[in-house]
C-alpha positions as CSV (number, residue, x, y, z in Angstrom):
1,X,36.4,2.5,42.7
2,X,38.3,-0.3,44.0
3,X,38.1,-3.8,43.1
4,X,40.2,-7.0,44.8
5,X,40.8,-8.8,42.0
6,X,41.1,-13.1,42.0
7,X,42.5,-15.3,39.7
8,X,40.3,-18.5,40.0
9,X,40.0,-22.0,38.7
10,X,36.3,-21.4,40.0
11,X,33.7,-19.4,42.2
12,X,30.0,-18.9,42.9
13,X,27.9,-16.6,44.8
14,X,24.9,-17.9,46.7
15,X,22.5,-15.1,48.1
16,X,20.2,-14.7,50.5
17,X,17.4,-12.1,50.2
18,X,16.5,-12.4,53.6
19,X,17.1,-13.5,56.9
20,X,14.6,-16.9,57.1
21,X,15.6,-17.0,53.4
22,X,17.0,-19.4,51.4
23,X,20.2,-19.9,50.0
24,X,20.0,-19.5,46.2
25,X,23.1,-19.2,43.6
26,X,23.5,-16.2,42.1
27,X,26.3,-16.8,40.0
28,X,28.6,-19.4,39.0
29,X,32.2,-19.0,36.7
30,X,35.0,-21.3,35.6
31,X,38.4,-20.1,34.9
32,X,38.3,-16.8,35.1
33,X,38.4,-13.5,37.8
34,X,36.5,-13.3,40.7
35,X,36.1,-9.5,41.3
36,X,35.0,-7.8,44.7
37,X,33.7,-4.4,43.7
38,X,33.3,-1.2,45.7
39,X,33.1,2.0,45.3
40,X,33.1,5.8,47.1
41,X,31.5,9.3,47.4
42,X,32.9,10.7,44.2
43,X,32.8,7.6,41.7
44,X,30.9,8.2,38.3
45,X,30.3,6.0,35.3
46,X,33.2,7.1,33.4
47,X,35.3,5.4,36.4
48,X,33.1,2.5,36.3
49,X,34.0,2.4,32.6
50,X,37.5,2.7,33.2
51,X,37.9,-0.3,35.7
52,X,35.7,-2.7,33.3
53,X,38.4,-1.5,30.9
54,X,41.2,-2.4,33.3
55,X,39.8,-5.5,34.4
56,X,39.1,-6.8,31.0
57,X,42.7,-6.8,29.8
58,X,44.5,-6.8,33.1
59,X,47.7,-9.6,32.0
60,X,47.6,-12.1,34.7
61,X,47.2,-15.5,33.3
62,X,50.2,-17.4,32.1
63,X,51.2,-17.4,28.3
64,X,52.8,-20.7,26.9
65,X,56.4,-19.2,29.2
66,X,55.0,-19.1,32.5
67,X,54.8,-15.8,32.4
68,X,52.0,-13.8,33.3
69,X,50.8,-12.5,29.9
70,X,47.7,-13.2,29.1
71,X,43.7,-11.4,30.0
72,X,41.2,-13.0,30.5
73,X,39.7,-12.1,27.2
74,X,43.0,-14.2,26.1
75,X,42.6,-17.5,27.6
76,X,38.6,-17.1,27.2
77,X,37.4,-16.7,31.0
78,X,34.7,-15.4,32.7
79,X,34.3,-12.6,35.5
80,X,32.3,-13.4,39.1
81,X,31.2,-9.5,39.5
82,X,30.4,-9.0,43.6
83,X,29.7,-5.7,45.4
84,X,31.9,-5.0,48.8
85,X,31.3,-1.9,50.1
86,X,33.9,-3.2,52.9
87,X,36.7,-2.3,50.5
88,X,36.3,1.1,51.8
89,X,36.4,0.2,55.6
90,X,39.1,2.4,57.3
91,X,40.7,0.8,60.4
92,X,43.3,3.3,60.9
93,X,41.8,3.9,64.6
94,X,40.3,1.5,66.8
95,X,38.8,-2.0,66.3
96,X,35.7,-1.3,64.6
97,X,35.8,-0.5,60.9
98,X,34.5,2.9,59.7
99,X,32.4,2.8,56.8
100,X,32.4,6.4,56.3
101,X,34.2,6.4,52.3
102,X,32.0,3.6,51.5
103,X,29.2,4.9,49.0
104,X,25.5,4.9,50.2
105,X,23.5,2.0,48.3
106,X,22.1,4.2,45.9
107,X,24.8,5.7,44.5
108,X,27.1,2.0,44.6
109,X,24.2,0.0,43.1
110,X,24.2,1.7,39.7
111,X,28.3,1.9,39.4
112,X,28.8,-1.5,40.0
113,X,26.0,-1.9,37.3
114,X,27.9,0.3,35.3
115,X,30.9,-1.9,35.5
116,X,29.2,-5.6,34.8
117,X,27.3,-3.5,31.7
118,X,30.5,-2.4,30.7
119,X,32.1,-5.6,30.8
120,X,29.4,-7.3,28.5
121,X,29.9,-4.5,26.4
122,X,33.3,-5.4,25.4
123,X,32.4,-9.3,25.1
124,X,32.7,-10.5,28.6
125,X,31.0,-13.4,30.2
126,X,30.0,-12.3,33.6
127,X,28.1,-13.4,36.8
128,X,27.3,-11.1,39.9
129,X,26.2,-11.9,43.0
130,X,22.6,-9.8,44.3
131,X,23.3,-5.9,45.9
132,X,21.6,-5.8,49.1
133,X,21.3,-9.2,50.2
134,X,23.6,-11.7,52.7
135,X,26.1,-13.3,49.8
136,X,28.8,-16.1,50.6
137,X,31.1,-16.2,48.5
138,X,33.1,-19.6,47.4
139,X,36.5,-19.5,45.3
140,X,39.7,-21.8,44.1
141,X,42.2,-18.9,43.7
142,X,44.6,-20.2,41.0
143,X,48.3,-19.5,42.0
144,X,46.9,-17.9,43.8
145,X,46.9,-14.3,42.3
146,X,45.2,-11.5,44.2
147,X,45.9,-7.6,43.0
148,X,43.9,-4.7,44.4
149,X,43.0,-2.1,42.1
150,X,41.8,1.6,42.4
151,X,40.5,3.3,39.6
152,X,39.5,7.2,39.8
């Protein structure tokens, strides 16, 4: 799995479920990390588990130095959780994106699941946005601080 990981003073998801739809917020965070999720072919719940893991005390707020020492469980924050299958776009050749490593919806929808479960599971505080819908996606990145992860 892969997640693009953003350190943020704030950030909401709205959705929309459909095309005439409306806009409707799906989530809404503080301080915290605003997370992009995505995931391939061969992910499983025990990699879900593992990046829940990772993000939940990934060091990348500021202790009392400056110095980038602290979770997010630390300075008490909350996690924006939104699926991306475009994490797994390959534009090695030509212009337009190939989707190919991107998991199907059926086997991404439950992983990313898996992750946000996860997450509550150890004490987090998360938001997500809707699988399957148009989302926007609004952010303050704070520093700003942006890591990609891959978990297998």
């Amino acid at each position: 799995m892969r997640a693009l990981v953003q350190r943020v003073v704030r950030a909401e998801v709205t959705s929309r479920p459909s095309k005439d739809g409306d806009w409707e917020v799906a989530g809404t965070i503080g301080p915290g990390l605003c997370v992009l999720v995505g995931a391939t072919h061969t992910d499983s719940e025990a990699i879900a588990d593992r990046l829940a893991d990772k993000l939940w005390g990934l060091r990348i707020f500021d202790d009392d130095d400056g110095v980038m020492n602290r979770s997010v469980v630390d300075v008490g924050g909350s996690l924006l959780v939104v699926s991306q299958f475009t994490l797994y776009g390959d534009t090695a050749k030509g212009r337009r994106p190939s989707w190919i490593a991107a998991a199907r919806p059926e086997h991404a929808e439950p992983l990313v699941d898996r992750v946000v479960t996860a997450l509550h599971t150890l004490g987090a505080t998360v938001e997500t946005g809707r699988f399957r819908t148009d989302m926007r996606v609004e952010l303050v990145n704070d520093g700003p601080v942006t890591l990609m992860l891959e978990v297998d």
